[in-house]
Every structure is written in structure tokens, then in C-alpha cells.
C-alpha positions, 0 to 999 in steps of 0.5 A: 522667586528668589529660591528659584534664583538660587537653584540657577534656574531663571524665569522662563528657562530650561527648569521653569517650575510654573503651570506648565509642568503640571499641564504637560503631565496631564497632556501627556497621562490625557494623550497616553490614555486617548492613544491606549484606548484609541489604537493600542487596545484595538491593536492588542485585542487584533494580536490577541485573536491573531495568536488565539487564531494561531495557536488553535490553528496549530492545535488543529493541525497537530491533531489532524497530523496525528489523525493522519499518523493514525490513519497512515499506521492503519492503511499500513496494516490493512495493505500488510493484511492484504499483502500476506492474504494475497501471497497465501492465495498466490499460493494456494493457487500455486499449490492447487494447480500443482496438484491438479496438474499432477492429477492430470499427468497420473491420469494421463500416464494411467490412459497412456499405460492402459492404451499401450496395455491394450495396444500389447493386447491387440498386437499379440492377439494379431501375431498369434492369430498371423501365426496361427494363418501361417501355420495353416497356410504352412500345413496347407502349403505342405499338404499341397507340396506333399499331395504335388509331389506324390501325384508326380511320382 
């Protein structure tokens, strides 16, 4: 112990190199192992799974985003195709109405020509038949006036 005295440490003071030491080391390596095996491999394995979850979560998610992205790309497409299908119908429509509203306008000014065609016809026939009334009333009118007159004389 005189070694010990030498090196400035005295007997039960701050650098006691008896048993204790040693015994305070297993403690600590015992303690170190009963708290690794007691709470932080249970706490490990829970943040473990906790990330495992997280990042297949994240997995998940970014798949179904692109799925959705997908989707969304697609619905643009047929909404687009639905859009210009209904704009050539719209037009179609535009271009079959025009066409039958000037059918109907040609039919209409054709039965409108030939009803003032006949209409002509009619009214010339009727003034050349009243022409042709008053002449005769003019002859008879005349030969009454002629037959008159030499009777008065």
C-alpha cells in the first residue's frame, strides 16, 4: 500500500483502486444490458416499425399520386375528346339546320313564285274575259244606241 501512498491517493479517497472498481464496471456493463434489453430494443423495434410504416406510407402515397396524376391526364383526354366531338356536332347540327332552313326558304319562295305565277294567270284570264264582257256590252251598247237612234229618226 505504500505504492499507493506514493501516487497521492489515500485509503478510501477519490482513487481507491480496491473492489469497488471492478464492481462498479459490472454494474454498469449489468445495468447498460438490462436497460438495452428492457426498454431500448423495445423502443428501437417501435421506431423501426414506426419508419417501416412511414416510409412505405410514403410509398403508398406517392403511388397513388401518380395513379391519381395518371387518372387526372387521362380524364383531360376524354373531357378534350368530349369537348371537340360535341363542338363537331354542334356543328353539324348548325350546318344541318342551315341547310334545311334554306331548303325550306327555296321551297317557300318556289310555292310563292308559282302561287304569283298563277295568281298572274288567273287575273290576266279574268281581265281578258271583263275585256272581252265589255266589249260585247260596248257592241251590245253600240247596237242599242244605233238600233235607238234609227228608230228615232
Amino acid at each position: 500500500m505504500t505504492s499507493l501512498f506514493l501516487l497521492g491517493a489515500a485509503e478510501g479517497g477519490l482513487f481507491d483502486f480496491d473492489a469497488t472498481l471492478p464492481l462498479m464496471a459490472v454494474q454498469v456493463v449489468a445495468l447498460t444490458f438490462i436497460l438495452n434489453s428492457l426498454f431500448f430494443k423495445p423502443v428501437g423495434k417501435v421506431v423501426e416499425e414506426r419508419e417501416g410504416y412511414v416510409s412505405t406510407s410514403r410509398a403508398q402515397a406517392k403511388e397513388k399520386l401518380a395513379q391519381v396524376q395518371k387518372l387526372e391526364e387521362d380524364l383531360k383526354n376524354q373531357l378534350k375528346d368530349a369537348r371537340q366531338a360535341a363542338q363537331k356536332l354542334i356543328n353539324e347540327a348548325e350546318e344541318d339546320s342551315d341547310n334545311l332552313y334554306k331548303e325550306a326558304l327555296a321551297l317557300a319562295n318556289a310555292e310563292a313564285n308559282a302561287s304569283r305565277e298563277e295568281a298572274r294567270k288567273e287575273i290576266d284570264s279574268q281581265r281578258a274575259s271583263a275585256l272581252n264582257e265589255l266589249k260585247d256590252e260596248a257592241d251590245q251598247l253600240g247596237e242599242l244606241i244605233v238600233s235607238r237612234l234609227l228608230e228615232a229618226k
